[in-house]
mmCIF file of the N, C-alpha and C atoms, coordinates in Angstrom:
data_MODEL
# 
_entry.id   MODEL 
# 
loop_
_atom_site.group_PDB 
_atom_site.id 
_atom_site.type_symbol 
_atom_site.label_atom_id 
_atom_site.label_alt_id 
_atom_site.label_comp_id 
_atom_site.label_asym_id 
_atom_site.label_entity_id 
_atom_site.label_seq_id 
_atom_site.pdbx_PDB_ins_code 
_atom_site.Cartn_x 
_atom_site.Cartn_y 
_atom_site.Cartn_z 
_atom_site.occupancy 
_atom_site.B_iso_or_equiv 
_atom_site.pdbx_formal_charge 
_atom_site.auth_seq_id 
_atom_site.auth_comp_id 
_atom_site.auth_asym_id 
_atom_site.auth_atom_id 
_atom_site.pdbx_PDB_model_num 
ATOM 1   N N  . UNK A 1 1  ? 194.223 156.527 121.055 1.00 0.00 ? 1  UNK A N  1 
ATOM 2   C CA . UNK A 1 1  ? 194.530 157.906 120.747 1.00 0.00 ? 1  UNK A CA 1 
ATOM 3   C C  . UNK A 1 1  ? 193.311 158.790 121.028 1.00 0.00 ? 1  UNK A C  1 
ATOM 4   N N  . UNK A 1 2  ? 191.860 158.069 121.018 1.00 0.00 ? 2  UNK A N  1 
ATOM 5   C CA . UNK A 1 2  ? 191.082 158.990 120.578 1.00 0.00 ? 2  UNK A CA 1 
ATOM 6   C C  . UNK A 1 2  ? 190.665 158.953 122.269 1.00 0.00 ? 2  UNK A C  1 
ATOM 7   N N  . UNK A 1 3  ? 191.041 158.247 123.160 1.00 0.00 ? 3  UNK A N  1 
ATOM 8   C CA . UNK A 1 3  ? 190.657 158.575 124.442 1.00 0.00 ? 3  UNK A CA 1 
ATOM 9   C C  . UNK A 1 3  ? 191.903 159.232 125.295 1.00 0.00 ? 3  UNK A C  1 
ATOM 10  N N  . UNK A 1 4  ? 192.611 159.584 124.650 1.00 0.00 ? 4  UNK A N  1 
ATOM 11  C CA . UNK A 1 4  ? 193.943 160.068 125.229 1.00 0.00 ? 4  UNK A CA 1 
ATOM 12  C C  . UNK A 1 4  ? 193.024 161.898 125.085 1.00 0.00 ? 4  UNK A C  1 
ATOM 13  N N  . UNK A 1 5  ? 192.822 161.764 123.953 1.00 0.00 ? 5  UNK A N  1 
ATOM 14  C CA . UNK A 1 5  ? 192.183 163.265 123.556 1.00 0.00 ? 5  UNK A CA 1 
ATOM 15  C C  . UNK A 1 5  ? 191.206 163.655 124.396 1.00 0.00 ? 5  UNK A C  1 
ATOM 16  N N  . UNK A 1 6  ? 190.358 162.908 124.647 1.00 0.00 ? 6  UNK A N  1 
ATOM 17  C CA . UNK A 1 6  ? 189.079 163.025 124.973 1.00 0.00 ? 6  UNK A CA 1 
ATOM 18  C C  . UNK A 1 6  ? 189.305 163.594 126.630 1.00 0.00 ? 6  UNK A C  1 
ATOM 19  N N  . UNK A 1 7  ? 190.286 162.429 127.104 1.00 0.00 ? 7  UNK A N  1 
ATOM 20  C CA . UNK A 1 7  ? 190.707 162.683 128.673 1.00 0.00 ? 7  UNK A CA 1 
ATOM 21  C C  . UNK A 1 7  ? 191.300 164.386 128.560 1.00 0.00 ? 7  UNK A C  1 
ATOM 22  N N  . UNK A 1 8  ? 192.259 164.662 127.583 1.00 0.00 ? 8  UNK A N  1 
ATOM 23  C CA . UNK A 1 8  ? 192.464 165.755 127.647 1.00 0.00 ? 8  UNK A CA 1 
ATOM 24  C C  . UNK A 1 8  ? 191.732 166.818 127.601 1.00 0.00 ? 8  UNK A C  1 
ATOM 25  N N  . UNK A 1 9  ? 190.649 166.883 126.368 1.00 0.00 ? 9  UNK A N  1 
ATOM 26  C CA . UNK A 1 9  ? 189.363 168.007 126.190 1.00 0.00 ? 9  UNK A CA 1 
ATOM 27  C C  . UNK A 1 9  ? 188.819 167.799 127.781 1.00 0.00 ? 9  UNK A C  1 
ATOM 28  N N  . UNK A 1 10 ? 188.312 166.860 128.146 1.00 0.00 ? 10 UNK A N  1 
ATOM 29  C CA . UNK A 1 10 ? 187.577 167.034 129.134 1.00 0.00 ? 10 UNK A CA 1 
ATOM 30  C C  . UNK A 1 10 ? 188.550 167.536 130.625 1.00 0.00 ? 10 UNK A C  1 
ATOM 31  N N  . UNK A 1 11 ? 189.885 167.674 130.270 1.00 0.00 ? 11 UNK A N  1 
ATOM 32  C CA . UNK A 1 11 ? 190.717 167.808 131.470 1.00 0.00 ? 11 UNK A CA 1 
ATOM 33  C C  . UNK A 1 11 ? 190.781 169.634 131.317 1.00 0.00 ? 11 UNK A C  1 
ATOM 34  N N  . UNK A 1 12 ? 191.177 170.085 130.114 1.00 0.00 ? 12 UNK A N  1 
ATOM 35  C CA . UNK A 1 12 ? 190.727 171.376 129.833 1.00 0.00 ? 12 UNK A CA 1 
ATOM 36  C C  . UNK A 1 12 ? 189.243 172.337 130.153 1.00 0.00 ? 12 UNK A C  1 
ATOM 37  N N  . UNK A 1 13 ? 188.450 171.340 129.759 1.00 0.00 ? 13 UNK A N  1 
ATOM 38  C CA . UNK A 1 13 ? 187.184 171.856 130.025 1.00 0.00 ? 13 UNK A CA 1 
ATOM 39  C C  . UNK A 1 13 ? 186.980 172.269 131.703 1.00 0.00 ? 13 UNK A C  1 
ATOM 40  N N  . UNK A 1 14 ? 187.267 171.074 132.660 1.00 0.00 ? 14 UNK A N  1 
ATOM 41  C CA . UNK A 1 14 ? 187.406 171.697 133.549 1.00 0.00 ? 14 UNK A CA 1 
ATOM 42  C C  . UNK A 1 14 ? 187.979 172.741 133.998 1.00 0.00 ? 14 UNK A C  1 
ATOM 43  N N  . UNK A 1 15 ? 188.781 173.100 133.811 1.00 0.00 ? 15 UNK A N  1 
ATOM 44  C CA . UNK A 1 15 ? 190.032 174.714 133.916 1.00 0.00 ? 15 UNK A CA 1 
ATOM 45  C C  . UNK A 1 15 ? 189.026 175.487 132.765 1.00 0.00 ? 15 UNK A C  1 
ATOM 46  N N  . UNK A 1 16 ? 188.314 175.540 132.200 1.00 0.00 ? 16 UNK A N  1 
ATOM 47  C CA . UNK A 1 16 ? 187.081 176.795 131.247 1.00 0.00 ? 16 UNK A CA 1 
ATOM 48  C C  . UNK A 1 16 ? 186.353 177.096 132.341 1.00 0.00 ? 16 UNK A C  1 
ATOM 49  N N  . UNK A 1 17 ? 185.643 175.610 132.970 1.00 0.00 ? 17 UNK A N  1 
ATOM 50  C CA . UNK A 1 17 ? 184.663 176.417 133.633 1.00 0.00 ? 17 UNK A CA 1 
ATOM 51  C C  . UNK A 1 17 ? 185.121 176.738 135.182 1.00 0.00 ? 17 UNK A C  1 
ATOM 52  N N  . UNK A 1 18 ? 186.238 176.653 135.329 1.00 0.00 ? 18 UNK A N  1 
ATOM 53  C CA . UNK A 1 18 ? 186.593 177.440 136.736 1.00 0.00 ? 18 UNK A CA 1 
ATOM 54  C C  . UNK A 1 18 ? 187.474 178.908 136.285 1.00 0.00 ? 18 UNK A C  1 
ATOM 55  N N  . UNK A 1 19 ? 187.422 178.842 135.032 1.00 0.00 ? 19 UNK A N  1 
ATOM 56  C CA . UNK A 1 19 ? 188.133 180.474 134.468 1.00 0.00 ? 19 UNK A CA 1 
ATOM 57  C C  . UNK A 1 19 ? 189.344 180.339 134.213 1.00 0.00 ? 19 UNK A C  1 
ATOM 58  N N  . UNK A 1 20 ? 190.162 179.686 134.775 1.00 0.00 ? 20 UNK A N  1 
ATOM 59  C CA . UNK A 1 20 ? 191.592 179.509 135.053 1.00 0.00 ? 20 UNK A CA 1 
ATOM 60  C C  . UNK A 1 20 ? 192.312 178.873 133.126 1.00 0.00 ? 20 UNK A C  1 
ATOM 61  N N  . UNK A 1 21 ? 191.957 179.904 131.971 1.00 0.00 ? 21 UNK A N  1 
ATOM 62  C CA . UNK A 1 21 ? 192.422 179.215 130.807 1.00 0.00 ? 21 UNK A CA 1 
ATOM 63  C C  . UNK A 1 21 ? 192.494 180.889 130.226 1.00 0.00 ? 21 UNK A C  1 
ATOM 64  N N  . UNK A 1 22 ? 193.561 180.457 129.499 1.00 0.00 ? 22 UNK A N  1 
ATOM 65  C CA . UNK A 1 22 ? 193.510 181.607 128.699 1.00 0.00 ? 22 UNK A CA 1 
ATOM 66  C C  . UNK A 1 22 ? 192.944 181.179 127.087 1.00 0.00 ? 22 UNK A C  1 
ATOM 67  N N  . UNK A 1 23 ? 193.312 182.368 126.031 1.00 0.00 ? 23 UNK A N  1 
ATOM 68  C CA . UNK A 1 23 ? 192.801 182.463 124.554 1.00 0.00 ? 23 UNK A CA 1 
ATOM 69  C C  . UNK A 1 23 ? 193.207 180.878 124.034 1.00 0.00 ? 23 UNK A C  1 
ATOM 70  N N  . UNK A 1 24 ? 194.479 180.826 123.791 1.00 0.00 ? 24 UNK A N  1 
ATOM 71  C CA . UNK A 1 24 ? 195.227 179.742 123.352 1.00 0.00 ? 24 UNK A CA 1 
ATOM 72  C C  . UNK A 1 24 ? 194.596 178.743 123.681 1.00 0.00 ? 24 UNK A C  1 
ATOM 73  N N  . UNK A 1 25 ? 194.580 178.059 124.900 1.00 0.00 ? 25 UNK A N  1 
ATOM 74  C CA . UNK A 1 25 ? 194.226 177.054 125.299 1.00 0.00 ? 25 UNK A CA 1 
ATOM 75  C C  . UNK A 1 25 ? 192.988 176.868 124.829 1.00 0.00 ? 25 UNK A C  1 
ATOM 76  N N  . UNK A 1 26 ? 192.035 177.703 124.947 1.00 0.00 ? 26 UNK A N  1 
ATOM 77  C CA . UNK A 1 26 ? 190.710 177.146 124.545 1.00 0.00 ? 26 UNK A CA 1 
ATOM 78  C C  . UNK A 1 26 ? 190.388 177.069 123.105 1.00 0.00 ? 26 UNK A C  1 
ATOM 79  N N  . UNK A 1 27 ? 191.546 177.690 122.046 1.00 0.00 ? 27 UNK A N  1 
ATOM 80  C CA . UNK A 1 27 ? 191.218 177.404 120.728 1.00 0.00 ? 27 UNK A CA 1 
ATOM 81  C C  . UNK A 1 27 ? 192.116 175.719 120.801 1.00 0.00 ? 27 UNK A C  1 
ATOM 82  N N  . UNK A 1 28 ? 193.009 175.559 121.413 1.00 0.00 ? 28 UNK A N  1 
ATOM 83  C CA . UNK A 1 28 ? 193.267 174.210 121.810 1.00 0.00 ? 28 UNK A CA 1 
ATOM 84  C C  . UNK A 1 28 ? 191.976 173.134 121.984 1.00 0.00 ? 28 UNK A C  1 
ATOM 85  N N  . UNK A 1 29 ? 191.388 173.514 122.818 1.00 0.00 ? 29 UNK A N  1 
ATOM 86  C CA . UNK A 1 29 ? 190.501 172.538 122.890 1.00 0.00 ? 29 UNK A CA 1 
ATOM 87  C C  . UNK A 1 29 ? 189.423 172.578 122.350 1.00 0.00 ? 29 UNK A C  1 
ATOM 88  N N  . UNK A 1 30 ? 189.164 173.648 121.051 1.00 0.00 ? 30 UNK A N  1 
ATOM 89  C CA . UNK A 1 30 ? 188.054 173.557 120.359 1.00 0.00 ? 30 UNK A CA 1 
ATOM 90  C C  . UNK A 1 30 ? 188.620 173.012 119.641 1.00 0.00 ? 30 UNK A C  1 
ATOM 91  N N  . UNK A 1 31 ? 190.041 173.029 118.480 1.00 0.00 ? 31 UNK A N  1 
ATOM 92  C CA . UNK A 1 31 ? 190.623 172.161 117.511 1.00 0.00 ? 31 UNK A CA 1 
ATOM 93  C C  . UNK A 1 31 ? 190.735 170.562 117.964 1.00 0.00 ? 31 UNK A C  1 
ATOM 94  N N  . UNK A 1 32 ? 191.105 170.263 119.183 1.00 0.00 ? 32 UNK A N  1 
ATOM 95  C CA . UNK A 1 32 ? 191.032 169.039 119.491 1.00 0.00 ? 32 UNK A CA 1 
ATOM 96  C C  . UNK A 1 32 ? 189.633 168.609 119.634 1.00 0.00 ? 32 UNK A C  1 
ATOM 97  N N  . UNK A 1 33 ? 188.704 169.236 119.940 1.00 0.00 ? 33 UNK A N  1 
ATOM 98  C CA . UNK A 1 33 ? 187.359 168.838 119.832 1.00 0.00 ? 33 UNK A CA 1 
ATOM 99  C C  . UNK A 1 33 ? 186.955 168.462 118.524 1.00 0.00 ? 33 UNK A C  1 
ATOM 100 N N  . UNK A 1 34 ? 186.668 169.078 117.726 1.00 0.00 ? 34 UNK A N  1 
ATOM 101 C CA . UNK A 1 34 ? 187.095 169.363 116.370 1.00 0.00 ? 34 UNK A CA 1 
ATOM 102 C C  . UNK A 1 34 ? 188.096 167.836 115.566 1.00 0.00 ? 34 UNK A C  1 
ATOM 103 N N  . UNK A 1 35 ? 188.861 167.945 116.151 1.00 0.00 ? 35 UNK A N  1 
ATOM 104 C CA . UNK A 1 35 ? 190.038 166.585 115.823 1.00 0.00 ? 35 UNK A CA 1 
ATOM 105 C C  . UNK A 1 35 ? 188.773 165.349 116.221 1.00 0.00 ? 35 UNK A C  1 
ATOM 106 N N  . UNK A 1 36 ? 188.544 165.111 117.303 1.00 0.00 ? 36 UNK A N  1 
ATOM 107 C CA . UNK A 1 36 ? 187.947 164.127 117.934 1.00 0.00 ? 36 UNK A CA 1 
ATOM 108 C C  . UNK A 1 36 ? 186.815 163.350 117.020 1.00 0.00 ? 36 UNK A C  1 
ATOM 109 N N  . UNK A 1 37 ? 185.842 164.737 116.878 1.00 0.00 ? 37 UNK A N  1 
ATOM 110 C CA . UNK A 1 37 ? 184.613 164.660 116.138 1.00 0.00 ? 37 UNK A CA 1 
ATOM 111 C C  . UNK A 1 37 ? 184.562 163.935 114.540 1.00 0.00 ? 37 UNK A C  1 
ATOM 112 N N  . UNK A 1 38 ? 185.850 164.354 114.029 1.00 0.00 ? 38 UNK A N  1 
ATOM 113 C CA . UNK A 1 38 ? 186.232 164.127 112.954 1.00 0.00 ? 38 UNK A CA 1 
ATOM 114 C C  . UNK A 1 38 ? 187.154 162.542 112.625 1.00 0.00 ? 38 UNK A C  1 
ATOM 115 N N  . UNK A 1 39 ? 187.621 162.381 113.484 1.00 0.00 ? 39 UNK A N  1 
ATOM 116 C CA . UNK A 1 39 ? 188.258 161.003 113.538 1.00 0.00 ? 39 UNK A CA 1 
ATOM 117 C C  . UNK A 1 39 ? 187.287 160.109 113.907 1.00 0.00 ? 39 UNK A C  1 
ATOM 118 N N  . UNK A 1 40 ? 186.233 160.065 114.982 1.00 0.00 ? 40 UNK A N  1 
ATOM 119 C CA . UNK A 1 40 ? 185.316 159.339 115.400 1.00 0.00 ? 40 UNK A CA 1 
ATOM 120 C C  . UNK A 1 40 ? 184.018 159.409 113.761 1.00 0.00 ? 40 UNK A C  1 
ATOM 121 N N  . UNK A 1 41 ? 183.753 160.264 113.145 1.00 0.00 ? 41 UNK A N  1 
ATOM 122 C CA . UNK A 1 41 ? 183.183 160.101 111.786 1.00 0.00 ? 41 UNK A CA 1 
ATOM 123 C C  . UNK A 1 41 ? 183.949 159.315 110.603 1.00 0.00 ? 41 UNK A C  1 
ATOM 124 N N  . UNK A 1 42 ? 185.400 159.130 110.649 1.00 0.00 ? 42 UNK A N  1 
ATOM 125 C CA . UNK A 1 42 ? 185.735 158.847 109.621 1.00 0.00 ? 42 UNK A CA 1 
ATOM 126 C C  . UNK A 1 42 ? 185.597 157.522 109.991 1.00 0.00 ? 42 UNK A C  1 
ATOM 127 N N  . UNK A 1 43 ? 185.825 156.641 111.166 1.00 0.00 ? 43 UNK A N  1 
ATOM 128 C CA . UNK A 1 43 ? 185.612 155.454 111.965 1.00 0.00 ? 43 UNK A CA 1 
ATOM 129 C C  . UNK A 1 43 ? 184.831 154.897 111.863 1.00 0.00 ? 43 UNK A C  1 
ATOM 130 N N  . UNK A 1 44 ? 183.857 155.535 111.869 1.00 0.00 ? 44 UNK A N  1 
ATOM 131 C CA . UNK A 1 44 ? 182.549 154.896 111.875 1.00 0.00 ? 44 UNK A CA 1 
ATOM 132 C C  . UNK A 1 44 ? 181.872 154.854 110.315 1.00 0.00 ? 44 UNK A C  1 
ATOM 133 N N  . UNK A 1 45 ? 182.563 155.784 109.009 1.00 0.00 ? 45 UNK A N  1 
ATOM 134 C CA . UNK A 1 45 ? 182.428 155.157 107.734 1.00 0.00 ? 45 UNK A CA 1 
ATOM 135 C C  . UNK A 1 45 ? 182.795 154.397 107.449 1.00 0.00 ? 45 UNK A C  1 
ATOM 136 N N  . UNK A 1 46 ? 184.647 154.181 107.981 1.00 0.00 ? 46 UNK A N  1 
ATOM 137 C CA . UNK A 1 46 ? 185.373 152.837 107.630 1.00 0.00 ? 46 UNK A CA 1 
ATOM 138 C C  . UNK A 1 46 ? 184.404 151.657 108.046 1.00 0.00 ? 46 UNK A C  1 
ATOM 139 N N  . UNK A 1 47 ? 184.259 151.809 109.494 1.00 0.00 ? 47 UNK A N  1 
ATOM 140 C CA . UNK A 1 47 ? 183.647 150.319 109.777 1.00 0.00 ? 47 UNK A CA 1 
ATOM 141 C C  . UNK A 1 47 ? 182.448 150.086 108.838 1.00 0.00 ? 47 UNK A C  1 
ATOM 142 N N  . UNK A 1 48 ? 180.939 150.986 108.931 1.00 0.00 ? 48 UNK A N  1 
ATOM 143 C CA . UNK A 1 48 ? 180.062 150.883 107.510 1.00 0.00 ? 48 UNK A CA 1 
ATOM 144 C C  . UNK A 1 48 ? 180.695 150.573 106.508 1.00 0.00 ? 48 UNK A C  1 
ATOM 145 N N  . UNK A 1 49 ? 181.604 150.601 105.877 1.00 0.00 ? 49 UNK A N  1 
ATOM 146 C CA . UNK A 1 49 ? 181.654 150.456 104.272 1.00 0.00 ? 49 UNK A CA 1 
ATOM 147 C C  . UNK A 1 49 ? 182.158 148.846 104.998 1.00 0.00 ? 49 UNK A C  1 
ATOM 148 N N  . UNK A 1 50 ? 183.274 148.484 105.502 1.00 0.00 ? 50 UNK A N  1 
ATOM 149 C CA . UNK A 1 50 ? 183.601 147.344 105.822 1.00 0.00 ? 50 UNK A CA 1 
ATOM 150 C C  . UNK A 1 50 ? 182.561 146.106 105.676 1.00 0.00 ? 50 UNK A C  1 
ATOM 151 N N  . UNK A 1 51 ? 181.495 146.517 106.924 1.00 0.00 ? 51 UNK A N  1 
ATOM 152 C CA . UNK A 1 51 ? 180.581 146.229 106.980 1.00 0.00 ? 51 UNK A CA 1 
ATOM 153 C C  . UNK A 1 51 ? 179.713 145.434 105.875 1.00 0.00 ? 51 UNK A C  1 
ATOM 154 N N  . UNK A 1 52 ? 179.517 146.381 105.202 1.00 0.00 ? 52 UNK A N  1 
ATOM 155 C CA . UNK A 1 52 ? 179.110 146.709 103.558 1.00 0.00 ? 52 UNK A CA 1 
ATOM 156 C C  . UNK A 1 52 ? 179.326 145.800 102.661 1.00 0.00 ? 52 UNK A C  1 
ATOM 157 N N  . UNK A 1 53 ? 180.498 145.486 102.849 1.00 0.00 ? 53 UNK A N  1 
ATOM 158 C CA . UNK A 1 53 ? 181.721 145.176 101.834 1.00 0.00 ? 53 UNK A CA 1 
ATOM 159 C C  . UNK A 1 53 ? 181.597 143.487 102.448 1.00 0.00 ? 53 UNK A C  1 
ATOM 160 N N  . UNK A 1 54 ? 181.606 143.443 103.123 1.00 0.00 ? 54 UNK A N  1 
ATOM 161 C CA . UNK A 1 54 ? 181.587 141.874 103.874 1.00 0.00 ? 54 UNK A CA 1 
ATOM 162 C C  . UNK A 1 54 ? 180.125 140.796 103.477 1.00 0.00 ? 54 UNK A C  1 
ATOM 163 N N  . UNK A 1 55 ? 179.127 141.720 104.036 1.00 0.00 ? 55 UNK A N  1 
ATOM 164 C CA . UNK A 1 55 ? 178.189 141.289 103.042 1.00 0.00 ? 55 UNK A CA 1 
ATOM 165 C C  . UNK A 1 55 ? 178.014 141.140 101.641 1.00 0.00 ? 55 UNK A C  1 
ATOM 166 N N  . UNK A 1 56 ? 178.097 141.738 101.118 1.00 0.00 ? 56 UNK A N  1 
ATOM 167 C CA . UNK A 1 56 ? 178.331 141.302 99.601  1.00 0.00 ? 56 UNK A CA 1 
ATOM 168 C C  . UNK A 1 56 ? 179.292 140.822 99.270  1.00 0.00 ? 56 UNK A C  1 
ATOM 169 N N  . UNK A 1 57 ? 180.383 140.103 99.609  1.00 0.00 ? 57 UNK A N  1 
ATOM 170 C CA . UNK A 1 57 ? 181.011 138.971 99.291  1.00 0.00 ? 57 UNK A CA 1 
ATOM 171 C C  . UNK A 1 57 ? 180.600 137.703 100.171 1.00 0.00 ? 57 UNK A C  1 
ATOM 172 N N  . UNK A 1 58 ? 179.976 137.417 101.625 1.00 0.00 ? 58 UNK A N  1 
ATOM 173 C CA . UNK A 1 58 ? 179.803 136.050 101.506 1.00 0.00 ? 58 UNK A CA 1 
ATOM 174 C C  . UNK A 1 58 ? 178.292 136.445 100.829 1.00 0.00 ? 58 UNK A C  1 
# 
């Protein structure tokens, strides 16, 4: 999912910097940026606490 997004932000981004985007779209791809940033943080607590959590039981 999170590279489905990513392909997309970065498929948008191209169409920013050739101009070709309007208002919408680019609050599109700041919320999905936004989405990205935020799913990739919560990921990477899960795995730490996991982590965490594994060690102190063996």
């Amino acid at each position: 999912m999170t590279i489905l997004y990513i392909c997309i932000i970065s498929l948008n981004i191209d169409d920013i910097l050739r101009g070709e985007i309007d208002d919408a779209t680019f609050w599109m791809v700041a919320v999905q940026t936004i989405v990205v940033i935020e799913f990739g943080y919560f990921s990477v607590g899960s795995l730490l606490y996991y982590w965490r959590v594994r060690k102190t039981i063996q």
